[in-house]
C-alpha positions, 0 to 999 in steps of 0.5 A, a space after each residue: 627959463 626957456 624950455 629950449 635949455 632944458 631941451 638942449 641939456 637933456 640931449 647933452 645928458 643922453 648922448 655925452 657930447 655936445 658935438 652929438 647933441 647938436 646933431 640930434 638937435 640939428 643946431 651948432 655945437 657952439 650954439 648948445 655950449 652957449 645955450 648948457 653955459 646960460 643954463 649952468 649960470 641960470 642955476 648956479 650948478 655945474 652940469 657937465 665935467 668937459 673931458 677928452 671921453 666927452 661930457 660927464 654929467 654932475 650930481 646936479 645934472 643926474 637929478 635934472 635930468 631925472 625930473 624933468 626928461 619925461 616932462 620935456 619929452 611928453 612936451 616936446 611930442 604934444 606941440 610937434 603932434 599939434 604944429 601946424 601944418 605937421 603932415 605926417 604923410 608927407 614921407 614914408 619912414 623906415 623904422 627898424 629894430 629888433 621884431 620882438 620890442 617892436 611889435 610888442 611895444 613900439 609900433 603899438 606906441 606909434 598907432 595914434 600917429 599910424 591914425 593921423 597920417 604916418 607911413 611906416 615900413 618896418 625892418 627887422 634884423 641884428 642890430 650890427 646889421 640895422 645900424 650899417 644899413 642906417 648909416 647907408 641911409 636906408 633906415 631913417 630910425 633904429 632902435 638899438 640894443 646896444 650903443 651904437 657909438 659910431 661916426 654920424 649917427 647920433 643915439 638917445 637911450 630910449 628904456 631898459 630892458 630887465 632880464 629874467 630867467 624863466 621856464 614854465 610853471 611845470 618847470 619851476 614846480 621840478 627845480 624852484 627858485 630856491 634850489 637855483 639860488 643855492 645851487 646855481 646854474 647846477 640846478 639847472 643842467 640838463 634842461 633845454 635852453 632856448 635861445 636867440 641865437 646860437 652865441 647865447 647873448 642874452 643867456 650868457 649875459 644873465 649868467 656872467 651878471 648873476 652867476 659869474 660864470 659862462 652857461 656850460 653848453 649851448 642852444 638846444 633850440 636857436 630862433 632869432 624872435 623873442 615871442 617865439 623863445 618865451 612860446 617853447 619856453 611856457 610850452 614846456 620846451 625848456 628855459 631861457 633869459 627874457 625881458 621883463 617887458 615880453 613876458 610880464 602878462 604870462 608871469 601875471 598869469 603863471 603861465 611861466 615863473 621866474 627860476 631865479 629872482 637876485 638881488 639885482 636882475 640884469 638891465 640893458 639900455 635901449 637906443 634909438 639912433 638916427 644919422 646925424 642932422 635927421 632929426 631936422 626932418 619933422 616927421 621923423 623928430 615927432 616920431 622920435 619925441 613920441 617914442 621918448 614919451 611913450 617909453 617912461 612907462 616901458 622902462 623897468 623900475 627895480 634897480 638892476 646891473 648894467 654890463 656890456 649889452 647883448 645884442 639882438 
């Protein structure tokens, strides 16, 4: 079987349509139909339901993706790291997202390329804004945090990120994660929420997903940065909804505690998007298959639930 069917499938998989799919791999959309067709016929599965709202993926197709996509992916950013002449200098890459993943995860994830050569400037901003600005060609890749769904720009779900309700130790001492879970957001009126901005979007998410209500009042603090969210938070500050990922080595610590731990927590699928047909540029598709393979590890592993995505 050649690796450029399954290559194909995954991008029909993540984006939904055959028409995106060919964008991202900067390839005819009758080229990737023959090419998912080839691949149908050599399993003997059918893989995509063609519909009006795009390409619907099949049981069969579910479980293929999940064995093979980090394998394609880590394959995919070994040979483009190895092409020769792969010259990582050879454009600068602007890269924007918001600044909280990025400087925790991604731009850490790029440093091996950062070595070999790639040029980066970095923006950071809402996602609304970064994808504008990408579809004005002066961002080349965004990571998202929300779908982007928008003509000429082309997403891949890059990880997802899991929410958790956390204060700091003192503060989980005072109101317990018991107390919260029979109670409810009553348990916590009163204390300081810190929040990302002043719409509460990932606050309101987490309380709409666990407690099927809307927070009761707002923001006694507003910053539009995670780290400095999660810093008030384990100073004593007050509480707030962060992803897993950011405070994973204060948990560890305890230096915060989770206040709430449900059945399922909260996920949110993170995107990178490019404009469609960009991926042609070499520096930008290794840079873009890098990331894919870097972020298997990134993604939270507990099952969790998905409803429309905060942006930040």
């Amino acid at each position: 079987m050649e690796l450029t069917l399954l290559r194909s499938f995954l991008a029909v998989y993540r984006t939904g349509s055959f028409t995106k799919a060919a964008g991202l791999l900067a390839i005819s959309q009758p080229t990737v139909t023959c090419q998912i067709r080839n691949l149908e016929k050599e399993i003997g599965q059918l893989l995509f339901l063609r519909t009006s709202r795009g390409a619907i993926p099949t049981e069969a197709a579910e479980e293929l993706a999940e064995e093979t996509g980090a394998h394609i992916d880590a394959l995919e950013a070994a040979v483009l790291r190895r092409q020769d002449p792969l010259d990582l200098t050879e454009r600068t890459l602007s890269l924007a997202g918001p600044a909280d993943l990025l400087s925790t995860l991604v731009l850490p994830a790029l440093a091996g390329l950062i070595h070999d050569g790639l040029r980066l400037r970095v923006g950071f901003g809402p996602t609304g804004d970064l994808l504008d600005d990408l579809s004005a060609g002066q961002h080349d890749l965004v990571v998202a945090t929300t779908q982007p769904r928008r003509h000429g720009i082309v997403e891949t779900p890059l990880m997802e990120e899991e929410f958790v309700l956390v204060g700091s130790a003192e503060q989980a001492d005072r109101v317990p994660p018991e107390q919260v879970a029979s109670d409810g957001p009553a348990a916590l009126k009163g204390i300081p929420i810190i929040a990302y901005a002043d719409t509460l979007p990932i606050v309101r998410r987490y309380w709409q997903d666990v407690f099927a209500e809307q927070p009761s009042c707002g923001a006694q603090v507003v910053v539009p940065d995670l780290r400095a969210v999660l810093a008030t938070v384990k100073a004593g500050g007050g509480i707030s909804v962060v992803p897993s990922y950011l405070c994973a080595g204060e948990l560890s610590r305890g230096e915060i505690r989770p206040l709430h731990e449900p059945d399922a927590r909260p996920l949110n699928t993170l995107y990178l998007a490019t404009r469609t047909g960009a991926r042609a540029n070499v520096v930008l598709s290794a840079v873009h298959s890098h990331l894919l393979a870097k972020a298997g590890s990134w993604s939270a592993t507990s099952a969790g639930t998905h409803a429309d995505s905060p942006e930040r």
